[in-house]
C-alpha positions, 0 to 999 in steps of 0.5 A: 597544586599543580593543574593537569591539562584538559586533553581529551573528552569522555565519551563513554557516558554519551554512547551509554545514554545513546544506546539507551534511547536507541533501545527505547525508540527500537521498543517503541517502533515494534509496537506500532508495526506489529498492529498492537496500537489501533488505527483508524484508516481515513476516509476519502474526502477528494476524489481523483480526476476522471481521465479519457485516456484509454485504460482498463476497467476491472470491476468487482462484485459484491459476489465476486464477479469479476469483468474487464472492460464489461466482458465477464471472466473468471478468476483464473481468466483475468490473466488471459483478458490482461495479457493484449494489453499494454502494460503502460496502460493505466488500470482501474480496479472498481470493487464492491465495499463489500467485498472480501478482501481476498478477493481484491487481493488476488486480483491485484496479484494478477495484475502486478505478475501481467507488469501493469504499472499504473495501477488505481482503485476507484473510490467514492467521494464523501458528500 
């Protein structure tokens, strides 16, 4: 019997078997971007370092009252309270854990459209 030569590898059963992981891990990542999966969010245990550096301070209330640097403005203001600064200045957003976050979102959308680049939000250490 005359044995024919080896001169090729098959590999149409490797991609078959690829393409199906491929879908089963494309499956998979949807369910855990669209939120369908729970999270729980951790909790701040280190809290960053207090520099003296010159910086913003935006503060927040539990009524929405808003300041930069101790000085009240109104939403529609903020951007005029923003706009002498120096957009390498660092920006600190100090906001009420009770606040809604739409609130803290606008604010923040005013401060990345003035091209603030350093931008923190201020937490509280867990004791």
């Amino acid at each position: 019997m005359d044995d024919k030569e080896f001169d090729y590898l098959n590999v149409i059963p490797l991609v078959d078997i690829m393409l199906v992981l491929l879908t089963i891990v494309l499956t998979t990542s949807t369910f855990i971007v669209t939120g369908t999966l729970r999270v729980d969010v951790p909790k701040v245990t280190v809290s960053e370092p207090d520099y003296a550096a010159p910086r913003l301070i935006i503060e927040i209330s539990r009524e929405g009252v808003i300041t930069v640097n101790a000085q009240e403005v109104t939403r529609d203001g903020l951007a005029g309270a923003l706009e002498s600064a120096d957009r390498s200045t660092p920006v600190v957003v100090r906001a009420d854990k009770g606040i809604v976050l739409q609130a803290f979102v606008e604010v923040h959308d005013v401060i990345k459209q003035m091209g603030f680049t350093k931008l923190s939000l201020q937490t509280e250490q867990i004791q």
